[in-house]
C-alpha positions in Angstrom: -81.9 -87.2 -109.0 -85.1 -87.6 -109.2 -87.3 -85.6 -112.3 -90.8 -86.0 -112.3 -93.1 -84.2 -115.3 -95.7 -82.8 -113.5 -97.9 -80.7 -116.2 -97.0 -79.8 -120.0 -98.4 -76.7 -121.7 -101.5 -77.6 -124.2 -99.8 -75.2 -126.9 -96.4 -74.6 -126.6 -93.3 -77.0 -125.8 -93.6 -75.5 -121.8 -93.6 -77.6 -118.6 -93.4 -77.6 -114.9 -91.3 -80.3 -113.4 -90.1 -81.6 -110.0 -86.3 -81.6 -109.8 -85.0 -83.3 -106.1 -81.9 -83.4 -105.3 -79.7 -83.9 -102.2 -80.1 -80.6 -101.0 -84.1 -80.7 -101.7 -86.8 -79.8 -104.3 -86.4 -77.3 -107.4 -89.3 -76.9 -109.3 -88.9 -76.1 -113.1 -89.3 -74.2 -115.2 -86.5 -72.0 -113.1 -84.0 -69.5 -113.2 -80.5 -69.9 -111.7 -78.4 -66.8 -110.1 -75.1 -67.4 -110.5 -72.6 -67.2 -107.5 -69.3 -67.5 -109.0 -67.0 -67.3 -106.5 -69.2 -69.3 -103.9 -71.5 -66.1 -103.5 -74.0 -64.3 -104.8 -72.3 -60.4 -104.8 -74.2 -58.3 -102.8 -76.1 -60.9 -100.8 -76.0 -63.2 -98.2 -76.8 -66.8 -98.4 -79.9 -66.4 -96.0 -80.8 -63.2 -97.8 -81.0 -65.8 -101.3 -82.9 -68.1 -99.1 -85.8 -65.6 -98.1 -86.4 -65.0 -101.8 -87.4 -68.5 -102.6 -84.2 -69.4 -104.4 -83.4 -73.3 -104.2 -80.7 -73.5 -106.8 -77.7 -71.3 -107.0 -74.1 -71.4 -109.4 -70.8 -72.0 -108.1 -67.9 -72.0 -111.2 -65.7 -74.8 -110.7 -62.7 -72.9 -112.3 -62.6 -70.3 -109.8 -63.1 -72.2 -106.8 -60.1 -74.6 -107.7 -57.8 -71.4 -108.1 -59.5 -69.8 -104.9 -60.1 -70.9 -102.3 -58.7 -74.5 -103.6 -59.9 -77.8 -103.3 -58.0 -78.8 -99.7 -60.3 -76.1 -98.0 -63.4 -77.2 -99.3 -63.1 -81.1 -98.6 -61.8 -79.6 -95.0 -65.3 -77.3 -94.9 -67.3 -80.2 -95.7 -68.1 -79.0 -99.6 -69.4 -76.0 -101.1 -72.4 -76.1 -99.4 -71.2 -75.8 -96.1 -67.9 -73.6 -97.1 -70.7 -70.8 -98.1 -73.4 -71.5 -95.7 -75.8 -72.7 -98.5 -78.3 -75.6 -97.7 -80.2 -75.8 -101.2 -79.2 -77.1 -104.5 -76.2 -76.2 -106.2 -75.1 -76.6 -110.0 -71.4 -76.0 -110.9 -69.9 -74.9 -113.9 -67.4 -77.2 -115.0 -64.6 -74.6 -116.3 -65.6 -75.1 -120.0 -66.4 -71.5 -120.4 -63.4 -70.2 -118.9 -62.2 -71.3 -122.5 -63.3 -68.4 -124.1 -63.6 -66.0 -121.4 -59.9 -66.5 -120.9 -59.1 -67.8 -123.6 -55.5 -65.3 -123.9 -54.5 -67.9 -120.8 -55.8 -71.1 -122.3 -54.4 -73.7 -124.4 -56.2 -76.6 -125.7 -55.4 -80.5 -126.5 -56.6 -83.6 -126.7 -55.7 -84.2 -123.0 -57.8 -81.1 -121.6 -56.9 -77.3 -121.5 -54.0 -76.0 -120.1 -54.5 -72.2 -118.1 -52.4 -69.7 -116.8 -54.2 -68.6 -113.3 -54.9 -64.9 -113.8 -53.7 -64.4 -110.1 -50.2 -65.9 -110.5 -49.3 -67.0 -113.5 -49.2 -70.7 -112.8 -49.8 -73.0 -115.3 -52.6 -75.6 -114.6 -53.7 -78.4 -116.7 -57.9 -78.9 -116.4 -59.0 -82.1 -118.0 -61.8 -83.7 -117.9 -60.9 -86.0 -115.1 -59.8 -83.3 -113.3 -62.4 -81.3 -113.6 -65.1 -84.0 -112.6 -62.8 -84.6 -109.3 -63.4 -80.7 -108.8 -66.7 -80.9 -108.8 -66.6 -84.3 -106.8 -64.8 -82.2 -103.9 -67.3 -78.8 -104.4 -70.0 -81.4 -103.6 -72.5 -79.8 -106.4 -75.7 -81.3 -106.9 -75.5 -80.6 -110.7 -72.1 -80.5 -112.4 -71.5 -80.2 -115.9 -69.2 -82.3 -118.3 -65.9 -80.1 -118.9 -66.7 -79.6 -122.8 -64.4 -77.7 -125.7 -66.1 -74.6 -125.8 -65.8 -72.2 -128.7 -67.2 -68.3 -129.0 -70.7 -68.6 -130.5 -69.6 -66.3 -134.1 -66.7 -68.9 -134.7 -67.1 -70.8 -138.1 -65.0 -73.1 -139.7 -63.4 -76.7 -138.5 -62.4 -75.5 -135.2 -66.0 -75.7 -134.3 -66.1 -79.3 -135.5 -63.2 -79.8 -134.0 -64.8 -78.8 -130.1 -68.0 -80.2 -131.0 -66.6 -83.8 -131.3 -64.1 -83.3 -128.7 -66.9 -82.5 -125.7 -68.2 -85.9 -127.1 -64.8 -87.1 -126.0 -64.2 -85.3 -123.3 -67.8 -86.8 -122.0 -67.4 -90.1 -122.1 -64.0 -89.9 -120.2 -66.2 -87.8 -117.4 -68.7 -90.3 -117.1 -65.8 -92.7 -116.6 -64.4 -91.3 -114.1 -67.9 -90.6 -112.2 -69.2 -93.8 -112.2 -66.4 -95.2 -110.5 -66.0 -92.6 -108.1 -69.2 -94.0 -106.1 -70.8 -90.7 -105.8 -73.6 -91.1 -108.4 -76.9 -91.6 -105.7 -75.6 -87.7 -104.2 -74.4 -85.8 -107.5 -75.8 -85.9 -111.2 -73.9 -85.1 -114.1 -75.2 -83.3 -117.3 -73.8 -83.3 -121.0 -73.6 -80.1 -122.8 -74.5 -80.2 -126.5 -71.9 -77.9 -128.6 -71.8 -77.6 -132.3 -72.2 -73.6 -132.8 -74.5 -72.1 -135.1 -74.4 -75.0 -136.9 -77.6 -77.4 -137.2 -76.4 -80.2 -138.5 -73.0 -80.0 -136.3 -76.0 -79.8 -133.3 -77.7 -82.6 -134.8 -74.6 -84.5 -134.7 -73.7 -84.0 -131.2 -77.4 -84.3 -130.0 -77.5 -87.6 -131.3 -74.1 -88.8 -130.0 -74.8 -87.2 -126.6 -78.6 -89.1 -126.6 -76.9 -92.2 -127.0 -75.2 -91.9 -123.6 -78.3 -90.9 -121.9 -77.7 -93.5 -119.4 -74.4 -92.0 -118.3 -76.0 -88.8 -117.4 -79.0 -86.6 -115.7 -79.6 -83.8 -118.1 -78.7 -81.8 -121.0 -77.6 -78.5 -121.2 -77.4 -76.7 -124.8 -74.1 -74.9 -124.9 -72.1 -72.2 -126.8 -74.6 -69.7 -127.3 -75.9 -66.3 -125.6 -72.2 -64.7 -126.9 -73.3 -62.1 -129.8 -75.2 -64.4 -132.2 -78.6 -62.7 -133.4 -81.4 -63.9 -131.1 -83.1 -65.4 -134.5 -80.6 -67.7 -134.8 -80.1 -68.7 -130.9 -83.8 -69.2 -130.8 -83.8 -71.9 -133.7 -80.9 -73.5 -131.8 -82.3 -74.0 -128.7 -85.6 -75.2 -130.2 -83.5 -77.8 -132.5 -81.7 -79.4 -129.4 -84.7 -78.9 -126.8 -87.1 -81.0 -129.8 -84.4 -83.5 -129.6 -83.4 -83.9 -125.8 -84.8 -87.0 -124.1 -88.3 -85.9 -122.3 -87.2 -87.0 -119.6 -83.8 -85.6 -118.5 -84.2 -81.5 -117.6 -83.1 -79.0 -120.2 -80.3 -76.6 -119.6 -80.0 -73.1 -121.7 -76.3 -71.6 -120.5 -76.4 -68.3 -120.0 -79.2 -67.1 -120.2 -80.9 -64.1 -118.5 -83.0 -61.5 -119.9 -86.8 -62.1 -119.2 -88.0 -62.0 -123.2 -85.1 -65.2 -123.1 -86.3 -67.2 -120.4 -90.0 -67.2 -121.6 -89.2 -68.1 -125.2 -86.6 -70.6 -123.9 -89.4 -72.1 -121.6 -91.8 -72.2 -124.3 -89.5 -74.1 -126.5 -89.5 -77.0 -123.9 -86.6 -75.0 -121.6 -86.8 -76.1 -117.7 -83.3 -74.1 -116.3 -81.2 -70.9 -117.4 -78.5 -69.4 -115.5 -77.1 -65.5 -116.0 -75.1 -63.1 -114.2 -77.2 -60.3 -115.9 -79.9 -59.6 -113.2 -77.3 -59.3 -110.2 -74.5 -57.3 -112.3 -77.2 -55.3 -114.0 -78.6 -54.5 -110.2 -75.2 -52.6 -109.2 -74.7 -50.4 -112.1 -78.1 -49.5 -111.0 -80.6 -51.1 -113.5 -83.9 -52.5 -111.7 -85.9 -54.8 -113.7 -89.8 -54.7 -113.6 -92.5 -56.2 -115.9 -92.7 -53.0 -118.0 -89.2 -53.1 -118.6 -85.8 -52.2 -117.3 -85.3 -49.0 -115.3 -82.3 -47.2 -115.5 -82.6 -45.4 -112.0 -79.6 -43.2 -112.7 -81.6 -40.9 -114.6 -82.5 -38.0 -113.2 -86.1 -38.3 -113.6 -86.1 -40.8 -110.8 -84.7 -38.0 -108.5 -87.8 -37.2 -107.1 -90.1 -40.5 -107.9 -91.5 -41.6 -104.7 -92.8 -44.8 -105.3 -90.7 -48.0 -105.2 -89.6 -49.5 -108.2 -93.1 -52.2 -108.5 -95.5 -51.4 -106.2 -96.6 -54.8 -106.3 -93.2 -56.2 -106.3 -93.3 -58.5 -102.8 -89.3 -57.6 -102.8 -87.7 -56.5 -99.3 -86.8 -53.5 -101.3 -90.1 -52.7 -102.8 -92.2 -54.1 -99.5 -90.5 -52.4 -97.1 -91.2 -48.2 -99.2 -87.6 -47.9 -100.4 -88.0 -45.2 -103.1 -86.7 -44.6 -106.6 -85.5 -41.2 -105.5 -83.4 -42.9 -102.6 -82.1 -45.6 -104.8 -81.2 -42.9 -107.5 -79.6 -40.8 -104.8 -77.2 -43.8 -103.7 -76.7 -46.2 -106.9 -73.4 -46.6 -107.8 -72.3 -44.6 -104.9 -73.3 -46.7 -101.7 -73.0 -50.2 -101.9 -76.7 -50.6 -99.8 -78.1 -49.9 -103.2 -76.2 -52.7 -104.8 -78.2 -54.8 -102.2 -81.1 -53.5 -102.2 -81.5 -53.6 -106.3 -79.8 -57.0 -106.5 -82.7 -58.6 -104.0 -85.3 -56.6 -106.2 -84.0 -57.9 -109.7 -83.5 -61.5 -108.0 -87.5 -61.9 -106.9 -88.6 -60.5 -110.4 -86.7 -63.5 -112.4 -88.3 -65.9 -109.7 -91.8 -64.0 -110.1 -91.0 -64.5 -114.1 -90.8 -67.9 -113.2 -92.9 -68.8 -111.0 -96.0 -67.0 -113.1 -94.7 -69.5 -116.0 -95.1 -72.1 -113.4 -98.3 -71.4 -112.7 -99.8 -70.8 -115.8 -98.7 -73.8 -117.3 -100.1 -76.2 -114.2 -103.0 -74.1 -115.1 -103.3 -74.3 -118.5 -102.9 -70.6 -119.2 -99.2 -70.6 -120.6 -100.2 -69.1 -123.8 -102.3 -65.9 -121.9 -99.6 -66.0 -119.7 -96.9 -65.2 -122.5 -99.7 -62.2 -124.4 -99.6 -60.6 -121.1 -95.8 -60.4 -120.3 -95.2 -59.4 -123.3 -98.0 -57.0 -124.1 -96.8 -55.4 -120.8 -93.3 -55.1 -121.3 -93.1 -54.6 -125.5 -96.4 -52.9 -126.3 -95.0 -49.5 -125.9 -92.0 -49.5 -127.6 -92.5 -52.7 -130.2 -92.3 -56.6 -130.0 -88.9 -58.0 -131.1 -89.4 -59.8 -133.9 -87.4 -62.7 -132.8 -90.0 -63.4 -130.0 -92.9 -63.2 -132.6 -91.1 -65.9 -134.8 -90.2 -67.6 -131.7 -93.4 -68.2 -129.9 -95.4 -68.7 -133.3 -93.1 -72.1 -133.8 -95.1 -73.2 -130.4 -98.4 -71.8 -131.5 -98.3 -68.2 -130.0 -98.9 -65.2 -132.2 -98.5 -62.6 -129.8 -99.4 -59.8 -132.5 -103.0 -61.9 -132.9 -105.5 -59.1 -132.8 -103.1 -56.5 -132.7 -103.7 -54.9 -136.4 -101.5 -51.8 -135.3 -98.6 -53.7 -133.2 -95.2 -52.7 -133.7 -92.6 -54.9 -134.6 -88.9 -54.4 -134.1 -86.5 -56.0 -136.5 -83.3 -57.7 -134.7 -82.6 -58.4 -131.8 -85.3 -55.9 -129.8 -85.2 -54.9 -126.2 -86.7 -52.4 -123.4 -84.0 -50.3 -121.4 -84.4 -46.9 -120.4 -81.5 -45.1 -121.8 -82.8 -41.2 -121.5 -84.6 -39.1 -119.3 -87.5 -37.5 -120.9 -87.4 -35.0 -123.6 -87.7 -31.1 -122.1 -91.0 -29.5 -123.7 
């Protein structure tokens, strides 16, 4: 890997880097769509490509259960097994953990699951794991780590926190002496809850082994904690991540997220929010999300963003054709997935830009002025972005400000008169 620094924001902890891997160039600050079982639903891999996606999500977990490991070392990799010629990050299983967690059991040695297809029992350790990855051929793959759910208190979280440190070293063991360091990079995942001085603990063990690894990615949030607190997390482990290794925030999707996350010195996210949110017919657009389900989009003949450069949007399809087919034909799945894809790479790329051009902080007022000034700023993003030196209620004596966790969805159609 190469990582290369190529602007920072004048205000906040923002920046635009150069990311190249073996499959070519990612430029950061970026947002990953995840493709879990080698595919992005909806789409095909040339479909990703015209967006101007480089770097895509493959779960390790799943593709060891299906299609297995012999197929993809016969295919050539990943890569070539899903006809995908850009960068790829894989997941490394750790938050099958808690996502099937009624399957799992965990010990020193690694976590033992019971496939959801069969039954069979299979033992994922951290070796094993790495040699998954090793035969997916991703770009990016992540240190199996003990993974907890993000309200759990007590020892166990201890417990997981240490054990990723653990689980870690014997990783970067078994990657540097499989010879396949110069064509695949591997990344630590800082754990420790909601805890900061459990994250300061694990940040400073994890620096220490900066040499065994490419990047950071802060872990074991995004799972029902109040955005207050995940916001003071991330900052906390972003302030103390090496400058110059890229930041990873797991799981992490909505728009309001990936700017604050940026801000805080944030260069990748991942979610499968945009693409699932796309087929129960949600579109996302810079004033907010738009439910097209309602009925008051039956006979809206205007695409969903008129300046959305989209296939959907470019080419005239309507809101009153998408609300006549969502959830019913699976076009509309399609055709709302590509929309929702190019507006997290147009959230993106305008971060991009603005920081290169030294307009981050305008960049932020705008977004959010566009997409919160109707219905009220979340408070978390005002406390947020002021950390960095962005009051995004400056000059607004009259702003309202919503306490929580905040949000823009369109739940209702509009009230009869």
């Amino acid at each position: 890997m190469q990582f290369e620094v190529l602007a920072t924001c004048h205000t906040t902890k923002a920046r635009v880097s150069r990311m190249t891997l073996a499959h070519g160039v990612t430029a950061l600050p970026t947002f990953m769509p995840v493709a879990t079982q080698a595919a992005i639903k909806g789409l095909t891999p040339q479909q990703v490509e015209s967006l101007g996606i480089t770097l895509i999500l493959n779960n390790t977990y799943h593709l060891n259960l299906r299609p297995g490991t012999k197929i993809l070392k016969e295919a050539g990799g990943a890569h070539k097994f899903q006809g995908w010629n850009h960068n790829l990050l894989t997941d490394s299983g750790g938050f099958q953990l808690v996502s099937l967690s009624k399957f799992t059991k965990i010990t020193e040695e690694g976590a033992l699951f019971s496939s959801p297809f069969t039954g069979e029992p299979t033992m994922l350790t951290p070796e094993e794991s790495m040699s998954i990855q090793h035969a997916i051929g991703a770009d990016i793959m992540m240190q199996l780590d003990d993974v907890v759910p993000s309200l759990t208190t007590g020892p166990r979280v201890a417990e997981a926190m240490a054990r990723s440190v653990r689980w870690l070293d014997r990783c970067i063991e078994f990657h540097e002496k499989s010879g396949r360091k110069d064509v695949q990079n591997l990344f630590a995942i800082v754990q420790g809850g909601l805890d900061p001085e459990l994250r300061d603990q694990c940040l400073d063990e994890m620096t220490k082994r900066k040499d065994g690894v490419a990047g950071y990615a802060i872990g074991g949030l995004s799972g029902g904690e109040a955005k207050d607190t995940f916001w003071r997390i991330v900052k906390q482990c972003a302030d103390k991540l090496p400058a110059d290794r890229p930041r990873y925030c797991m799981g992490v999707g909505f728009a309001e997220d990936l700017l604050v996350c940026a801000a805080l010195g944030v260069d990748m996210a991942d979610c499968v929010f945009p693409t699932r949110t796309a087929r129960f017919g949600v579109a996302l657009t810079f004033r907010g999300a738009m439910n097209l389900k309602l009925s008051k989009y039956a006979t809206d003949l205007t695409p969903i963003d008129q300046n959305c450069p989209c296939p959907t949007c470019k080419g005239g399809t309507t809101r009153a054709m998408l609300h006549h087919i969502v959830t019913l034909e699976t076009v509309a799945a399609h055709a709302v997935t590509m929309h929702n894809l190019t507006f997290q790479a147009q959230v993106m790329g305008g971060a991009r830009d603005a920081i290169m051009q030294g307009t981050f902080p305008a960049y932020l007022h705008k977004f959010f002025d566009n997409y919160f000034g109707d219905v009220g700023y979340p408070e978390w993003c005002v406390n947020a972005l002021r950390s960095v030196g962005v009051d995004l209620l400056e000059g607004k004596e009259n702003a309202k400000v919503i306490p929580g966790d905040g949000g823009n969805w369109d739940y209702s159609n509009p009230k009869k008169q």
